[in-house]
C-alpha positions in Angstrom: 0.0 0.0 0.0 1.5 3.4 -1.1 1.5 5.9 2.0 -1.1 8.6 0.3 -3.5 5.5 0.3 -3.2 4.8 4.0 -6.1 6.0 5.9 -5.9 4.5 9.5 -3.6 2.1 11.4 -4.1 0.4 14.1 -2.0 -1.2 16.7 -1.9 -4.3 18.8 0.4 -3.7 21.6 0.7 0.3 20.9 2.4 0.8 24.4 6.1 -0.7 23.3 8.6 1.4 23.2 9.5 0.5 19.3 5.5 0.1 18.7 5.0 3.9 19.8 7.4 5.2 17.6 5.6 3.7 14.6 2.3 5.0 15.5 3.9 8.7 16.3 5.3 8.3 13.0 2.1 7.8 11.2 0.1 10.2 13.4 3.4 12.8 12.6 2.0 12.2 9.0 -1.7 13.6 9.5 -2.9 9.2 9.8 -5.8 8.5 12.5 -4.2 6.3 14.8 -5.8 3.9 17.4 -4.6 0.7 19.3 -4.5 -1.4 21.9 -2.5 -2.5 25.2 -2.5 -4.6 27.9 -2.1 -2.3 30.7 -1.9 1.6 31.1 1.8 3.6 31.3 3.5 6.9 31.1 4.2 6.1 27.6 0.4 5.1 26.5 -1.1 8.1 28.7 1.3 10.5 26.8 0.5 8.7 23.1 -3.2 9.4 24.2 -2.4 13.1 25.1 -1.1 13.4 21.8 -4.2 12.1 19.9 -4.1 8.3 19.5 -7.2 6.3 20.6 -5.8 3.6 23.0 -8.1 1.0 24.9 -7.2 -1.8 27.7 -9.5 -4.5 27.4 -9.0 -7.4 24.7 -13.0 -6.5 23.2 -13.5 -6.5 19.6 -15.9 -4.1 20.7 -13.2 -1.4 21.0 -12.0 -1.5 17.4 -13.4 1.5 15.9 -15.9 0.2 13.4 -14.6 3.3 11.1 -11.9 0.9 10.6 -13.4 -1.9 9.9 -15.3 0.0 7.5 -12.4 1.2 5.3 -10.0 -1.7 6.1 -8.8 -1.4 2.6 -7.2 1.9 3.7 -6.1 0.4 7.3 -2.8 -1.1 8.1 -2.8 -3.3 11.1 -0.1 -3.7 12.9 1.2 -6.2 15.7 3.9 -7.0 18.2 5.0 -10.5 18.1 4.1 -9.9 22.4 0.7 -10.6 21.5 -0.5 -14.1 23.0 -2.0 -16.6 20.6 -5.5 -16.3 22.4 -6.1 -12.8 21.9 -9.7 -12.2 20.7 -9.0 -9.4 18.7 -6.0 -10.6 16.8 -8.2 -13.4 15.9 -11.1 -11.8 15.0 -9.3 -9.7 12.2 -7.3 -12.9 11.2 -10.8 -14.5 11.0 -11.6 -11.6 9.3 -9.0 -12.1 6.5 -7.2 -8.6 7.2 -3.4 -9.1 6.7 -1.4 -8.3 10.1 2.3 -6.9 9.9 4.6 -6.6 12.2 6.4 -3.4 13.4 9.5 -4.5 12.0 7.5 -5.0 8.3 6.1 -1.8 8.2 9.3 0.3 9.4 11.0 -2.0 6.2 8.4 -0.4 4.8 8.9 3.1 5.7 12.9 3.1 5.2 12.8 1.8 1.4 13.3 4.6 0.4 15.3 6.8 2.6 19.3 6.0 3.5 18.8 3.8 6.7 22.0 3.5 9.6 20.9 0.5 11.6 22.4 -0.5 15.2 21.4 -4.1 16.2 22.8 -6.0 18.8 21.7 -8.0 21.7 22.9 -5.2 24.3 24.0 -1.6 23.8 21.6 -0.7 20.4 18.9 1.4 22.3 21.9 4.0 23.7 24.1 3.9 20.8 21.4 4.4 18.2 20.4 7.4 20.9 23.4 8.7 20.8 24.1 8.4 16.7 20.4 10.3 16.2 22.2 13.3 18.5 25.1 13.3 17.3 23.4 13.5 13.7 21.1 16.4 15.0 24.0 18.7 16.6 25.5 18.1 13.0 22.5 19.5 11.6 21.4 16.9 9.8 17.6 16.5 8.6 17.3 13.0 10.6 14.4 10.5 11.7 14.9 8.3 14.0 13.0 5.0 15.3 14.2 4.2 19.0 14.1 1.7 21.6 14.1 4.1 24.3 13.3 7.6 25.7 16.1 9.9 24.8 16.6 12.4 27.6 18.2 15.2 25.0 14.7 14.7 23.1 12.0 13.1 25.6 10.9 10.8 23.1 11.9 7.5 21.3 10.8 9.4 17.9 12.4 12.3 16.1 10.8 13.4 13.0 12.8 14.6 9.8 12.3 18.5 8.9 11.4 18.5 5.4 11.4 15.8 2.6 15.5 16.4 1.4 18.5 14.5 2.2 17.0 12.7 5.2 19.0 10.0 6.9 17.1 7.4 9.2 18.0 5.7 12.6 17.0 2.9 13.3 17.2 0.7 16.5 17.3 -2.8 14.7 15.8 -5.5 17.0 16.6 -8.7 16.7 14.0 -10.1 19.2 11.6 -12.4 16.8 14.2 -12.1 14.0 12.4 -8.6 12.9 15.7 -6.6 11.9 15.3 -9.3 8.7 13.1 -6.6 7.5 15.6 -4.1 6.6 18.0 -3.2 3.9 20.3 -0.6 5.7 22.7 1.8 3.9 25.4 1.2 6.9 25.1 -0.6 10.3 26.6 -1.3 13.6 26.4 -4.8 15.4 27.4 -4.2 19.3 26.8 -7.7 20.3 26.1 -11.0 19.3 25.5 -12.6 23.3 22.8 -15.6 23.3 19.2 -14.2 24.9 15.9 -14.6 23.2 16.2 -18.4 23.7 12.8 -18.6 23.6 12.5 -17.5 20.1 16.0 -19.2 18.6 16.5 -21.9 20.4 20.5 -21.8 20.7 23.3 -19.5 20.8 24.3 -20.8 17.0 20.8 -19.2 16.0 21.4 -15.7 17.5 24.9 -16.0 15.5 23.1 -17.0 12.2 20.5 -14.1 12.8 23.0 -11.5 12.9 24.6 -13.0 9.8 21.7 -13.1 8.1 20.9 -9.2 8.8 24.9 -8.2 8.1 24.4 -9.5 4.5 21.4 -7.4 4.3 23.7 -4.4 4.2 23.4 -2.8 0.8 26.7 -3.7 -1.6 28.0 0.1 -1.5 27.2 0.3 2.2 29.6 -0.3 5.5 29.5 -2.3 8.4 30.8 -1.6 12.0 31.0 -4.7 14.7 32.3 -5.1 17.7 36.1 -6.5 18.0 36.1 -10.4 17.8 32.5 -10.9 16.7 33.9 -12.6 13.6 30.3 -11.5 11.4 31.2 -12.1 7.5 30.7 -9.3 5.3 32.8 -7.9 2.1 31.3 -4.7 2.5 33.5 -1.9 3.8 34.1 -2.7 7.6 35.4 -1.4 10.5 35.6 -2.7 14.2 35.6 -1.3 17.5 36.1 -1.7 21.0 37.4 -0.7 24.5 40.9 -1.4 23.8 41.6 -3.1 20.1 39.7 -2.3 16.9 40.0 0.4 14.4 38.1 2.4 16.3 39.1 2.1 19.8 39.7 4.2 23.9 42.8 4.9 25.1 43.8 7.4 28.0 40.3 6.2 30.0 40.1 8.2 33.0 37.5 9.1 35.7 36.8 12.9 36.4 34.5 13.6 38.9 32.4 10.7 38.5 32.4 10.9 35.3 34.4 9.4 32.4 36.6 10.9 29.7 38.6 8.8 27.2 40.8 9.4 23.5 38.9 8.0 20.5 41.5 6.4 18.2 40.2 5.6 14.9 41.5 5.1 11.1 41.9 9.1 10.2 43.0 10.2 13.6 42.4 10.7 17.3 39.9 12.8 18.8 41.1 13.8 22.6 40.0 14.5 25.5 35.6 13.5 24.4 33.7 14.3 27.7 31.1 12.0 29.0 27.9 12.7 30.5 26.7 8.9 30.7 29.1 6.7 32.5 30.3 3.3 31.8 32.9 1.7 30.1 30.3 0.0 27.6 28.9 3.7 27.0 32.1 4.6 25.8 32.0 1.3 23.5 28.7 2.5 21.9 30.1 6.0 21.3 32.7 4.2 19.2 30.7 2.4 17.1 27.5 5.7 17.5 30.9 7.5 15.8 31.8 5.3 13.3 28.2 5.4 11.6 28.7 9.2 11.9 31.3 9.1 10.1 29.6 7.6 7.2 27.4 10.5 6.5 30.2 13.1 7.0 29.6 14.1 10.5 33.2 15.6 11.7 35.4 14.4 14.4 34.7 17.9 15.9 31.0 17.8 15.7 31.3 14.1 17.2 32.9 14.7 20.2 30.5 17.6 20.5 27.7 15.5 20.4 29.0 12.9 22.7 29.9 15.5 25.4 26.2 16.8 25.2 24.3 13.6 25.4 22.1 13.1 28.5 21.7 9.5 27.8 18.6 7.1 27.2 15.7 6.8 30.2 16.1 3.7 32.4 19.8 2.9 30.7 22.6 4.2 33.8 20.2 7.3 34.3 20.7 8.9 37.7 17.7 9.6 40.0 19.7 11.3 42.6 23.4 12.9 42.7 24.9 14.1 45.8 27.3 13.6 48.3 24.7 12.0 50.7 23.1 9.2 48.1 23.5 8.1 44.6 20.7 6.3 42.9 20.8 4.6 39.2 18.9 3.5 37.5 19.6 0.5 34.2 17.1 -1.4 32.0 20.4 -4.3 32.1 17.9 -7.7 32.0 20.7 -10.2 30.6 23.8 -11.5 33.1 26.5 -9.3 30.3 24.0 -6.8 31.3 24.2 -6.5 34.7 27.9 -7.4 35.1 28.6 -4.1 32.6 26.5 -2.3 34.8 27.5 -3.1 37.8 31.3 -2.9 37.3 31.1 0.9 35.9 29.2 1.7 39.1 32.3 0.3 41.1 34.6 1.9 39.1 32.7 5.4 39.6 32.1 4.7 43.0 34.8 2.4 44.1 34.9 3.0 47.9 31.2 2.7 48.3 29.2 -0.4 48.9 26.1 -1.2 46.3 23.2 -2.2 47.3 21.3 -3.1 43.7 17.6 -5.0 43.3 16.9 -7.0 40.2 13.4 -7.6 38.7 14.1 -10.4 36.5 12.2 -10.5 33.3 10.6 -13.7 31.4 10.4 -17.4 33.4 12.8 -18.6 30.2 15.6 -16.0 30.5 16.2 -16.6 34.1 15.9 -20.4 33.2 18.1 -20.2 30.3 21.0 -17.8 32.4 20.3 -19.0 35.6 24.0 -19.3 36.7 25.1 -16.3 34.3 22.7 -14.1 36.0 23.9 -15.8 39.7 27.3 -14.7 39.1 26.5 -11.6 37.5 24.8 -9.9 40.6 27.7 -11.2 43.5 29.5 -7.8 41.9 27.1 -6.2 44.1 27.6 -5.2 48.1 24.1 -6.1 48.9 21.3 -7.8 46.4 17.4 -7.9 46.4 15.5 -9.9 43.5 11.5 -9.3 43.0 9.6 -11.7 41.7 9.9 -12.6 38.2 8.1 -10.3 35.9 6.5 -12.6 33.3 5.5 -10.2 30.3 4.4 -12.7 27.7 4.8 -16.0 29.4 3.3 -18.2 31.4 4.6 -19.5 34.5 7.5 -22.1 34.0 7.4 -24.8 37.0 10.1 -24.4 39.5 11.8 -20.9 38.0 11.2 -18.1 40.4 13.6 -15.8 42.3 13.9 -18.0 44.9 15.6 -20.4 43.2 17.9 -17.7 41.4 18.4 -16.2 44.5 20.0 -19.3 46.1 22.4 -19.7 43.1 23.8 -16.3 44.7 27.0 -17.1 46.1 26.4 -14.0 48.2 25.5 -13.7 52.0 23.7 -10.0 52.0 20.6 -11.5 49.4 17.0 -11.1 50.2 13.6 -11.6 48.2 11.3 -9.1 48.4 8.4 -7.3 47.2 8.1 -3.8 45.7 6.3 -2.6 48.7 8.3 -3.8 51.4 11.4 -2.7 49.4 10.1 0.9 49.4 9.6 0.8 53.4 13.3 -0.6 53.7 14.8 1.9 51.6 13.1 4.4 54.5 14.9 3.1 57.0 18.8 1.8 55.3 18.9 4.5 52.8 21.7 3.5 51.3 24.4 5.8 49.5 24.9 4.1 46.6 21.9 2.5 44.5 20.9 0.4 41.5 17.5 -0.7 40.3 18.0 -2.9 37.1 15.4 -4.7 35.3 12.8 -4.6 32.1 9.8 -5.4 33.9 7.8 -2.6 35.7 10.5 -2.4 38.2 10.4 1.6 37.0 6.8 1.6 38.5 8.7 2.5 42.0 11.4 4.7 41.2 9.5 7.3 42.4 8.7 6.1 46.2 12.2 4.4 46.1 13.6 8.5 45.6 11.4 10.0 48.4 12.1 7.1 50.3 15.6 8.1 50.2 15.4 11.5 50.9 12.5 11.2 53.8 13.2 12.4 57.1 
């Protein structure tokens, strides 16, 4: 369907964080959008402020019937986080209206406009970020499709000014095997670590996925992958990493809390690049954020200027309190390489402090599949909490709870607990150095855990 045909779209799972840039994209576009979700959030209350028609209960009843009226001028769309049982997705499959993924229609909507893709397993939501800023403090007429709420912007979607010379980001996600969709001018691949078991299988799958997406890459196009991932391409390439790769940091340091490295790479060196998110993995995805940059004749001056003014990504290292009396961070890390990166940049910043962090962890499988990684992962930490496991799409997986993760812990400060009685405790510890991590709705209590904190 060509887009002055398209009418109405409708989503099933509008609340995602990738979802919601789609529908802002068509609504951006003057497009009556309407969806559903499965529960209320800060993101679906501000999608509704903005215009789109969102409901909560699975009732094919809510569709608007003006859709189903003119369904030749409707695209439906779905997140492959919609259970097989949903009444609605069946009724419009009963119906015989064709449903497309997110990661079809944003194929879909890049066709025809030069496309720099960041996949990866970990580290694609804040590099992508940070490449779409970078871009923008360059001037350049960009659009971007995120996987998280930039804090420069205070959205996961930044339209393009105009209809010349555009260049699109895009957060490639590999969840479900959806970056297949795209045909990207240039791309970065951060990681290649097994997760998603439940869709591939085995680690050899992941591997294949990202090979199969790498040779998507358009002939004249370039690649960018991380050091010793060993992805086949005969494209123009480049790696990077902390230490080895053509692009790589030298001269780390730490500067009041905050870190400042050299970026070497095949031209030059760019000194002295300030950062305002911490982590020795941030510093990885600035590499590779550069690199793409690059491509598109972004200079190293205008890099490093975009670096130093990033604010980061909501929910990945974001600080919810700096002072001399408490820090408190805040990380979406849900996988054990996760957690570890996170963990070990907080002890680095903070080295004579002990961390108390709480993990949510997210899906029955993933804390089946890592059970051990994830065990080993959270001993970097002074003091551990796990909640319960948030399930998202599955069911219940006998014998897999936090319990049983938390007696892999080889830790003797490690507690269950709930959200509630975690907020009470923080009352009366409050710590000086905090982490929440998790993908769940773990995010749900940031707020009390803050005022907690800071109570008298």
């Amino acid at each position: 369907m060509e887009l002055n045909k398209v009418k109405f779209v409708y989503f099933l799972g509008i609340g995602g964080i990738g979802m919601s840039a789609i529908a802002r994209w068509f609504l951006k576009n003057g497009i009556q959008v309407s969806g559903y979700d499965k529960t209320p959030s800060t993101l679906t209350n501000t999608l509704s402020e903005e215009g789109i028609n969102i409901h909560y209960e699975d009732d094919v009843r809510c569709i608007p019937q003006e859709i189903l009226i003119n369904r030749d001028s409707c695209i439906f769309i779905y997140t492959p986080a919609i259970p097989k049982d949903h009444l609605e997705k069946n009724f419009l499959l009963d119906q015989g209206i064709p449903l497309y993924k997110r990661s079809e229609i944003l194929g879909w909507i890049t066709e025809q406009i030069p496309t720099l893709a960041v996949a990866g397993t970990h580290g694609k939501t804040t590099t992508s970020s940070l490449l779409t800023h970078i871009l923008k403090n360059a001037n350049k007429n960009v659009t971007a499709f995120l996987g998280g709420i930039t804090q420069n912007y205070g959205t996961n979607f930044l339209p393009n000014e105009g209809p010349e010379d555009i260049i699109c980001v895009v957060e490639a996600d590999e969840y479900d095997r959806s970056f297949l969709t795209l045909f990207p001018y240039a791309a970065a691949v951060t990681s290649t670590d097994a997760d998603h078991l439940d869709i591939y299988g085995d680690d050899s799958s992941v591997k294949e996925s990202f090979q199969l997406f790498v040779n998507q890459i358009q002939n004249e196009g370039y690649l960018i992958q991380k050091n010793g991932l060993g992805l086949k391409s005969s494209i123009n390439q480049d790696s990077f990493g902390l230490e080895n790769g053509n692009f790589h940091a030298r001269n780390i340091r730490i500067e009041n809390h905050r870190m400042v490295f050299d970026m070497v790479y095949p031209n030059g060196i760019i000194s002295d690049i300030p950062m305002r998110i911490p982590g020795f993995h941030n510093i990885e995805n600035a590499l590779a954020a550069s690199a793409l940059a690059m491509q598109v004749g972004v200079s190293a001056e205008e890099i490093k200027e975009g670096i130093a003014s990033f604010k980061g990504v909501k929910r990945r290292f974001e600080y919810h309190l700096e002072s001399n009396e408490h820090v408190f961070i805040d990380d979406y890390a849900h996988h054990p390489t996760e957690i570890t990166a996170c963990l070990k940049s907080i002890k680095a910043l903070y080295p004579n402090e002990k961390l108390t962090a709480i993990f949510q962890p997210h899906l029955f499988s993933r804390t089946k599949d890592f059970l051990e990684d994830f065990a080993e992962s959270l001993t970097l930490a002074d003091e551990v909490y796990l909640l319960d496991i948030y399930p998202a799409r599955e069911l219940p997986i006998p014998g897999i709870n936090s319990e049983l993760l938390l007696s892999k812990i080889n830790h003797p400060n490690k507690q269950v607990i709930s959200k509630k009685d975690f907020v009470q405790k923080m009352k009366i510890d409050k710590p000086k150095l905090l982490v929440t991590m998790g993908a769940g709705d773990i995010d749900t209590i940031l707020g009390d855990i803050k005022n907690a904190i800071i109570s008298l």
